[in-house]
C-alpha positions as CSV (number, residue, x, y, z in Angstrom):
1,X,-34.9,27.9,-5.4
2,X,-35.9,24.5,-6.9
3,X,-33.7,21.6,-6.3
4,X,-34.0,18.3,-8.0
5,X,-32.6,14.9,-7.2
6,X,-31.7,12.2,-9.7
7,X,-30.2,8.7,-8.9
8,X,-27.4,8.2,-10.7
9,X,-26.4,4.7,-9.1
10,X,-27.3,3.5,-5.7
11,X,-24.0,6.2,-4.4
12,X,-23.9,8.6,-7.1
13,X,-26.6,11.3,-6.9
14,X,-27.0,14.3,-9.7
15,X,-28.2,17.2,-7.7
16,X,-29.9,20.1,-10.2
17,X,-30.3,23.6,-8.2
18,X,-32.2,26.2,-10.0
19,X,-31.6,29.7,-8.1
20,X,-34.2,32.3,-9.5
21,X,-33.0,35.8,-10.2
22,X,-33.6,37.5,-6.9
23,X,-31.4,34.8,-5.4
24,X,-28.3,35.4,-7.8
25,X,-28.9,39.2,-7.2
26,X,-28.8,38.6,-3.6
27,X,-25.2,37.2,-3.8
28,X,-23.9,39.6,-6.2
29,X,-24.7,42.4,-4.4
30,X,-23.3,40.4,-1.0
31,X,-20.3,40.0,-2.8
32,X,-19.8,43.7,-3.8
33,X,-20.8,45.2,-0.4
34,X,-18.1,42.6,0.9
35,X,-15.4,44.0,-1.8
36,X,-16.7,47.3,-0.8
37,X,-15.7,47.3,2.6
38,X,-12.0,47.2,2.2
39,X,-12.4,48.0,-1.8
40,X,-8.8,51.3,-2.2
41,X,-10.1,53.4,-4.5
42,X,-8.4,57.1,-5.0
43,X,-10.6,60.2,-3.1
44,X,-12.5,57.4,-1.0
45,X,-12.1,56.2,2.6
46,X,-12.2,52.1,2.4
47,X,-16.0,51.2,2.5
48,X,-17.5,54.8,1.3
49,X,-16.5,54.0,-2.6
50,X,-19.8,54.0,-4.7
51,X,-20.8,50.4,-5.3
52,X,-20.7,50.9,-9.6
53,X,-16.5,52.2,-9.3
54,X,-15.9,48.8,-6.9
55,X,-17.4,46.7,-9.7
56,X,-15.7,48.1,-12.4
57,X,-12.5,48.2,-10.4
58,X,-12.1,45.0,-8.9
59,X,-14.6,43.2,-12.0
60,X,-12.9,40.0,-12.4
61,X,-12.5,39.1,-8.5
62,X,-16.2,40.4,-8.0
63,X,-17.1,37.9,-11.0
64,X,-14.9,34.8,-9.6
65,X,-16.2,34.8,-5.6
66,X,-20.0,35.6,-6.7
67,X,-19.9,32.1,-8.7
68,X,-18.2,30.7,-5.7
69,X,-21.1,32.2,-3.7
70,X,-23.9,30.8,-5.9
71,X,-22.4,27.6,-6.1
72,X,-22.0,27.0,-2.8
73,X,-25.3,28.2,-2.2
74,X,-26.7,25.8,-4.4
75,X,-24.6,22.9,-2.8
76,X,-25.2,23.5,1.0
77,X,-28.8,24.1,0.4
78,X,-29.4,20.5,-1.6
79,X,-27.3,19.0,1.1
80,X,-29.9,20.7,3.6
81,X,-32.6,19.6,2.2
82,X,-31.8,16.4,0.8
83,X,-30.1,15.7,4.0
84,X,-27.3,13.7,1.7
85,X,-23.8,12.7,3.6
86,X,-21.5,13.5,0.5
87,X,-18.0,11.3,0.1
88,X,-16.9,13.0,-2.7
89,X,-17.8,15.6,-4.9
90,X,-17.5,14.0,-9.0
91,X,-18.4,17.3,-10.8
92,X,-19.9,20.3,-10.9
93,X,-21.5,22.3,-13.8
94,X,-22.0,26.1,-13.6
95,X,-23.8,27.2,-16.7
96,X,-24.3,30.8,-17.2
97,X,-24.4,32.7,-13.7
98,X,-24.8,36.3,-14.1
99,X,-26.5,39.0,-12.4
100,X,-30.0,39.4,-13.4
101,X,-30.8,36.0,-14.5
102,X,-31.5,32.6,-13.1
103,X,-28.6,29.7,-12.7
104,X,-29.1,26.4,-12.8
105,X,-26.2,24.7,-11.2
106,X,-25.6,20.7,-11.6
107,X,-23.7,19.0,-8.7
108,X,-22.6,15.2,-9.3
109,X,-21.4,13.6,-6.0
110,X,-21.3,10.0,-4.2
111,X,-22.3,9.1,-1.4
112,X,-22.1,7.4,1.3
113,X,-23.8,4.0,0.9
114,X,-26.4,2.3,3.2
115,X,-26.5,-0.6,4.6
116,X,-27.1,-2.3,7.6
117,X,-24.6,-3.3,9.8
118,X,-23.9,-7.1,10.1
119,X,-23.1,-8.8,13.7
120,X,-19.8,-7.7,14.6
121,X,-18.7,-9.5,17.7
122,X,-17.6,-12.6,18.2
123,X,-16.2,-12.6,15.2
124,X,-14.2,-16.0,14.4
125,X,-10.1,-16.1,14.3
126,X,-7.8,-18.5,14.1
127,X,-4.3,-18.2,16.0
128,X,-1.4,-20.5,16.4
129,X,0.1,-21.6,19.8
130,X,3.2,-19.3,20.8
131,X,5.4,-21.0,22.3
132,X,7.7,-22.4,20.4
133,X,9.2,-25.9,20.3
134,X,12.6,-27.7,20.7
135,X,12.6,-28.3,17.1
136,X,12.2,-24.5,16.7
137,X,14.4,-23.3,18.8
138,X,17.0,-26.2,17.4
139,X,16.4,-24.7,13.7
140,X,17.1,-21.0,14.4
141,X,20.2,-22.2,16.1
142,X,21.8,-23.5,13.7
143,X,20.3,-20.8,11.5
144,X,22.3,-18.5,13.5
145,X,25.7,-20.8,13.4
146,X,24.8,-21.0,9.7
147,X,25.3,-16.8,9.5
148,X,29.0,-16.7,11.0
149,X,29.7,-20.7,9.1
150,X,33.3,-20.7,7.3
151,X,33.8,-22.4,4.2
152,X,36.8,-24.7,3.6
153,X,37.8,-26.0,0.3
154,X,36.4,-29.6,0.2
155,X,38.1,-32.5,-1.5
156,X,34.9,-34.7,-2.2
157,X,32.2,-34.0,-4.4
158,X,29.8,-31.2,-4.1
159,X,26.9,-32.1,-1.4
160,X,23.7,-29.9,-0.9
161,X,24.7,-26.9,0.5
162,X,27.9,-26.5,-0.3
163,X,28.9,-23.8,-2.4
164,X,30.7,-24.1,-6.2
165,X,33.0,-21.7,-8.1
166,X,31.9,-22.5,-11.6
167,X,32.2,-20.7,-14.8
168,X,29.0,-21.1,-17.7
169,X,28.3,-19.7,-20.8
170,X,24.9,-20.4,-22.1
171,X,23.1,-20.3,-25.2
172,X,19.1,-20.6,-27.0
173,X,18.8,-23.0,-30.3
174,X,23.0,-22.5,-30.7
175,X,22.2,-18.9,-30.2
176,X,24.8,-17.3,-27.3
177,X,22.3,-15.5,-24.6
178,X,24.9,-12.8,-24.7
179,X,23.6,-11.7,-28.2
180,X,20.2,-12.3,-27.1
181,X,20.4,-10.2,-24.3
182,X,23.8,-7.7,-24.4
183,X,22.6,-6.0,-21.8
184,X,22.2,-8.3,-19.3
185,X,25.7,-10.7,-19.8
186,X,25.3,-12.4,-16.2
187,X,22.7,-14.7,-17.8
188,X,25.1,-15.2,-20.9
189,X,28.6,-15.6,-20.0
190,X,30.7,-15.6,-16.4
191,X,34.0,-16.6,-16.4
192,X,33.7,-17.4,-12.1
193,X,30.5,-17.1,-9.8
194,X,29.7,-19.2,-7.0
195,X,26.3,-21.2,-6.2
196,X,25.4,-23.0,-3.5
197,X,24.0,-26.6,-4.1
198,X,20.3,-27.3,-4.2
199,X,20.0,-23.8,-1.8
200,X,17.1,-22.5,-0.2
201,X,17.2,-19.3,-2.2
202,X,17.0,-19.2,-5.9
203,X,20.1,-18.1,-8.0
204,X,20.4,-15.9,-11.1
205,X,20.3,-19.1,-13.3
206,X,17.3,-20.4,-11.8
207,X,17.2,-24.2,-11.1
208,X,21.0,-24.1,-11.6
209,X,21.9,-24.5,-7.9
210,X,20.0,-28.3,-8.5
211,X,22.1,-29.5,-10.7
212,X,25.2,-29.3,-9.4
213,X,24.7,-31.9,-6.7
214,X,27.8,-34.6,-7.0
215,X,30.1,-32.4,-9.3
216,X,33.4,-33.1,-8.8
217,X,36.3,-30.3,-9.2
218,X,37.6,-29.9,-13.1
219,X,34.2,-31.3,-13.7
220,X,32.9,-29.7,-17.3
221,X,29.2,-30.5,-17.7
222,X,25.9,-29.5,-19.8
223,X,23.1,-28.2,-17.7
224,X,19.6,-27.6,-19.4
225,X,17.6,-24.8,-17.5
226,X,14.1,-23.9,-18.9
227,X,13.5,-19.8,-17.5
228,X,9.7,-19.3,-16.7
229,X,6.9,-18.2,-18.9
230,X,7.0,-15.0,-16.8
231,X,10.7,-14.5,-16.7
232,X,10.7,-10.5,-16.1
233,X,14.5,-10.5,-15.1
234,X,15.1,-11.1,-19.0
235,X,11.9,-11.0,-20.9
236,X,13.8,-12.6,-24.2
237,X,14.6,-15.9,-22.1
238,X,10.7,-16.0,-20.7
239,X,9.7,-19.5,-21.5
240,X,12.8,-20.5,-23.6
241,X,15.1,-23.3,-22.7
242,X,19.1,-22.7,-22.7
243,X,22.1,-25.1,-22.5
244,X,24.6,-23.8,-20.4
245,X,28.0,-25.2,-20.6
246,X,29.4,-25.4,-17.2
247,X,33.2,-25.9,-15.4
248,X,33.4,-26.3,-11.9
249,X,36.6,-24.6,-10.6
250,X,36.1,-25.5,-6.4
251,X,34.0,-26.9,-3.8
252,X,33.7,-25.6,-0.7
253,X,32.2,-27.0,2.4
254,X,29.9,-24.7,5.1
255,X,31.7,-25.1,8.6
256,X,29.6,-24.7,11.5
257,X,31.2,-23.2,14.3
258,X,31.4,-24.8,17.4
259,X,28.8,-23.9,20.4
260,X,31.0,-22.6,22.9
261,X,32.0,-19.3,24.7
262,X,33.0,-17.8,21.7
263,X,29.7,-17.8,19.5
264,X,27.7,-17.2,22.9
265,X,30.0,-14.4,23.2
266,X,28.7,-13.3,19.6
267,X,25.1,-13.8,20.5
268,X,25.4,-11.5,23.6
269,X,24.8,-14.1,25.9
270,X,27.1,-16.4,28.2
271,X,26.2,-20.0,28.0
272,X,24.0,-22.5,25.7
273,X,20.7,-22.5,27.8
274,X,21.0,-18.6,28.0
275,X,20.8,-18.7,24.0
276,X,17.6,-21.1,23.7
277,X,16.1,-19.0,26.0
278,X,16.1,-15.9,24.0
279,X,15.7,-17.3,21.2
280,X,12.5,-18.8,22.4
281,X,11.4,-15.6,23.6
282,X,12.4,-13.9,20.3
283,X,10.1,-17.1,18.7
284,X,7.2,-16.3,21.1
285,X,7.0,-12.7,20.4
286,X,7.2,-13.1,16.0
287,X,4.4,-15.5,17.0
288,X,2.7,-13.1,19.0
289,X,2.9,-10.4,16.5
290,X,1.9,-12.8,13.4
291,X,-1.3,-13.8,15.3
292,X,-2.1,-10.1,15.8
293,X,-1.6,-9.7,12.1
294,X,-3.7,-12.9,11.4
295,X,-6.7,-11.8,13.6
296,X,-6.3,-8.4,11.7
297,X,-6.9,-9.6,8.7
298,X,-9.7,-12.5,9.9
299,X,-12.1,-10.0,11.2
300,X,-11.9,-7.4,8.1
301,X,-12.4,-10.5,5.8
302,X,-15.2,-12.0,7.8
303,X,-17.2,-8.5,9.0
304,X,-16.7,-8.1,5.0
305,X,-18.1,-11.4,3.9
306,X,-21.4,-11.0,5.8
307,X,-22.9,-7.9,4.0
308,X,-23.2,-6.6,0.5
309,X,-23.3,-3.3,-0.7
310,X,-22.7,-1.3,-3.9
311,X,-19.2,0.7,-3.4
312,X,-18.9,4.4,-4.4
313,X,-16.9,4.4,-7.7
314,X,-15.1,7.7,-7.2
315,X,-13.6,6.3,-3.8
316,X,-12.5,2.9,-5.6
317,X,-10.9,5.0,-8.4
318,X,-9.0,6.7,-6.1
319,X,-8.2,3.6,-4.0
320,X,-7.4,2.1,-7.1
321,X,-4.2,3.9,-8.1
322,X,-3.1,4.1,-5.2
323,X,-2.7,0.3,-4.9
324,X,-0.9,0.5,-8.5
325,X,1.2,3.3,-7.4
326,X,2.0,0.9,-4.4
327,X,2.7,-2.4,-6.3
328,X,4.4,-1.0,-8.7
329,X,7.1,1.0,-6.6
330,X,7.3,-2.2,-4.9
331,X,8.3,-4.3,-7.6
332,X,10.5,-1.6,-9.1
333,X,12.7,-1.6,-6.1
334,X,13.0,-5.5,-6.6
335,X,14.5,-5.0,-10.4
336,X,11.5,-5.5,-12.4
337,X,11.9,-3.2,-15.7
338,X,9.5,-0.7,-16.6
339,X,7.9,-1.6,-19.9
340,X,6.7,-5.0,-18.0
341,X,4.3,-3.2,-16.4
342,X,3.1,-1.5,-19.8
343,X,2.9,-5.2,-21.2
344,X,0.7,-6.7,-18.0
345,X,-1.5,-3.3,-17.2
346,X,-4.5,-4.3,-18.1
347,X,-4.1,-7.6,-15.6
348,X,-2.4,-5.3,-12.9
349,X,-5.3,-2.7,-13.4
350,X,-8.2,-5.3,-12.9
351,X,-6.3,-6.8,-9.8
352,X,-6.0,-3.0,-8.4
353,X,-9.5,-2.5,-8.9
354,X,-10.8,-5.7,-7.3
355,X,-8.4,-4.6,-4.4
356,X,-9.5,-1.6,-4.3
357,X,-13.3,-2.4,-4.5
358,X,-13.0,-4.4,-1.4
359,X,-10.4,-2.0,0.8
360,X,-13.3,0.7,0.8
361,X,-15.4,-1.7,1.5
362,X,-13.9,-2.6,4.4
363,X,-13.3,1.0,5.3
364,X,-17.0,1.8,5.0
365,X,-17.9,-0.9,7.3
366,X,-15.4,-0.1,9.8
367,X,-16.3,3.4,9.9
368,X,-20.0,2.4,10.7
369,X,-18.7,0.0,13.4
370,X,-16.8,3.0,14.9
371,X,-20.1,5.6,14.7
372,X,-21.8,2.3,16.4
373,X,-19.5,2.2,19.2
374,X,-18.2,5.9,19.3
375,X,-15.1,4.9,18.5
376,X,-13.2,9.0,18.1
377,X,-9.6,10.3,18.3
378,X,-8.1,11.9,20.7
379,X,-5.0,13.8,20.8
380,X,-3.0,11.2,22.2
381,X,-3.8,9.5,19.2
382,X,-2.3,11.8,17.1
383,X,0.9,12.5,19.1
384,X,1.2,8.6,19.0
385,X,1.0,8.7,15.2
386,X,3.6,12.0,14.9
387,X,5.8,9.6,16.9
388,X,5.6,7.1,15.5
389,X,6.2,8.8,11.8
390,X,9.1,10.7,13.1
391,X,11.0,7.6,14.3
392,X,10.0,5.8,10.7
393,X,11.0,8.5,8.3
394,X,13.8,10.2,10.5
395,X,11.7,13.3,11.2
396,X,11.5,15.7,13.6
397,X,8.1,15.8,15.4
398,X,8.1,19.6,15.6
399,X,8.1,19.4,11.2
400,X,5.6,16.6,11.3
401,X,3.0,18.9,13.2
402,X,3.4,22.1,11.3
403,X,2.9,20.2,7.9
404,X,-0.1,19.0,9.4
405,X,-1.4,22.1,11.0
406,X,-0.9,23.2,7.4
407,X,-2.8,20.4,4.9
408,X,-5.9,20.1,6.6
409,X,-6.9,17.4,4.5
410,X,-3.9,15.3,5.4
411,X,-4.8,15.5,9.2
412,X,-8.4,14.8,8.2
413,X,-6.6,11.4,6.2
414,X,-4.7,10.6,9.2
415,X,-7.5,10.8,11.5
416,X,-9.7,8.8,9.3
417,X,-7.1,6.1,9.7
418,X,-6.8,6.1,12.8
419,X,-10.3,5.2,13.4
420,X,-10.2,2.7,11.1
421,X,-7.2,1.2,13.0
422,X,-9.0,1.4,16.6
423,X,-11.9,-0.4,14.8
424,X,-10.2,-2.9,13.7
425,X,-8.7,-3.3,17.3
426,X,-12.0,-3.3,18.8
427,X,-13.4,-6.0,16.3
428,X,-10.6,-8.1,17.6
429,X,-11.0,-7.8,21.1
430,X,-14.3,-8.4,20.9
431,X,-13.7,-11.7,18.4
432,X,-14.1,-15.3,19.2
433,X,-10.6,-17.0,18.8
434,X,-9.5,-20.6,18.5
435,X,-6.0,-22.2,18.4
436,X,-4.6,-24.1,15.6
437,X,-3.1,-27.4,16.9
438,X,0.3,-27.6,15.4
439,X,0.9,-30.2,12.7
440,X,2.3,-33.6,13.1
């Protein structure tokens, strides 16, 4: 056997394995004594038929497992030998492997790269203060009197947020919108809608909730709204200015209710200092989980910032598509049309890559940091994660674990992740943290 080793990149490797005749006669006639033992052939006891009526009988499953054989005996041995830890296997190419001739076998794989582990503790982070302030705990508040607010018809004109009834119809260069977009008529024409003045959260006309500040009841006005370059809602209004022709029909004023035994009651609690309280532990603990989420992030970006290495391609492919698949499910579920992500692909596929590029980075490294401090998984670990998946996807465990006792490669994933996750936990127990002061 003769195995050669070409660098294909600094992680892709091109293994050539030349296996001389006596070697692929070796596993051919492995491979037919192994059909032979439980080879049915009429007149013969399993294992006593003659070794030339097995071959003829069972040819094609004789000729597909002996390939197998000399391939993988190609494979293992240049692994041997070359001593090469293999990510992923990019292609293989038999050529002509036959008994009584040689077979040259070509194996292209990446692997894994090298590089030499940067400091990793004492990393720096950055974490706010968690307890929360009066002003904080003022703000939810009347957040939470804002949710159960009536609103009352309001003889005045329209202040910020209040809400308006209005009608509009609009149109582009004396064009109506409705033509130029039939199928999407709430940007056109609406006989009634409400919108609430100057509001925190944009409308479907956008910028049409600030100009309705001071509009009186009966009021008819023209409001001019110019729809972003990257208007994906409606693509034929991206970038084009409308006039909308706008009544208001009625004004209505938000309500607060009042703090007393009745909204307590509401909150689940019995008086006005019970209510700060929990909401100022609810404060402490989103700021408690956001900091955990911060340092997260910090020591990934900064572990990854102080090494450079060349990333194998086949893992950033993969990677790659799955952060499309990702983005765009995402943005689907949000409304945004189909062929929107045929017109921006070639952005969204650069901006998946360069994602992509640096998650396995960051995997790579963590993996290393969890060989350097035999980091493993237990079964605990996994029992957590079945747990944990049943409760999310409404599961039972029992299904969970007998899908995973069946894809071995999807335990393997799992696994894989999980030590990526207890390295990342490590890296921030181990990491130097300061507190931001809070602004002013």
């Amino acid at each position: 056997m003769n195995i050669q080793l070409n660098n294909v990149s600094d992680t892709r490797k091109s293994i050539v394995v030349t296996l001389d005749k006596s070697e692929v006669d070796a596993e051919h006639q492995a491979t037919v004594v192994e059909f032979s033992k439980f080879a049915q052939l009429p007149g013969f006891r399993p294992g006593k038929a003659p070794a030339n009526m097995v071959i003829k009988r069972y040819a094609k499953d004789i000729a597909g497992e002996f390939r197998q054989k000399v391939v993988s005996k190609a494979y293992q041995s240049a692994l041997k030998q070359e001593n090469l830890e293999v990510l992923n296997i990019v292609n293989v190419e038999e050529g002509t492997i036959e008994p009584g001739l040689s077979a040259a076998i070509t194996v292209t794989v990446d692997v894994r790269p090298e590089f030499a582990l940067p400091e990793y503790l004492g990393l720096p982070t950055e974490v706010t203060a968690t307890e929360a302030t009066d002003a904080e705990v003022e703000t939810v508040i009347e957040g939470l009197r804002g949710e159960r607010a009536d609103f009352k018809v309001a003889e005045r004109p329209a202040q910020r947020s209040d809400y308006v009834k209005l009608s509009y119809e609009g149109t582009v260069d004396g064009q109506p919108i409705a033509d130029l977009a039939p199928d999407k008529q709430i940007y056109g024409k609406v006989p009634q809608t409400w919108e609430e003045v100057e509001g925190t959260n944009e409308g479907v006309i956008p910028g049409l909730g600030k100009e309705l500040n001071g509009v009186k009841t009966g009021d008819k006005k023209t409001v001019t709204i110019t729809f972003p370059a990257e208007f994906t809602a409606v693509p034929a209004l991206a970038g084009k200015t409308a006039n909308y022709a706008v009544e208001i029909l009625e004004i209505r004023e938000r309500a607060l209710p009042e703090l007393n035994e009745e909204f307590f009651k509401s909150q689940q609690v019995d008086s006005l200092d019970a209510l700060k309280s929990s909401v100022r532990n609810n404060l402490r603990l989103r700021k408690e989980y956001e900091n955990q989420t911060a340092q997260r992030r910090q020591v990934t970006e900064a572990i990854a910032a102080k090494v450079d290495f060349a990333v194998p391609q086949s893992l950033v492919d993969s990677e790659t598509q799955s952060v499309l698949r990702q983005f765009i499910e995402e943005n689907m579920r949000r409304g945004v049309p189909q062929d929107q992500f045929e017109k921006d692909k070639k952005e969204l596929f650069a901006g998946a890559q360069k994602a992509a590029t640096q998650r396995v980075k960051v995997q790579l490294i963590l993996a290393k940091v969890a060989e350097a401090e035999k980091i493993t998984v237990s079964e605990r670990d996994i029992d957590n994660f079945i747990y944990r998946e049943a409760s999310r996807s409404g599961q039972k465990p029992e299904k969970l674990v007998k899908g995973l006792t069946k894809d071995r490669d999807q335990l393997r994933a799992i696994q894989q992740n999980i030590i990526f996750d207890k390295a990342v936990d490590f890296l921030v127990s181990k990491a130097m943290m300061t507190t931001a002061q809070p602004k002013a």
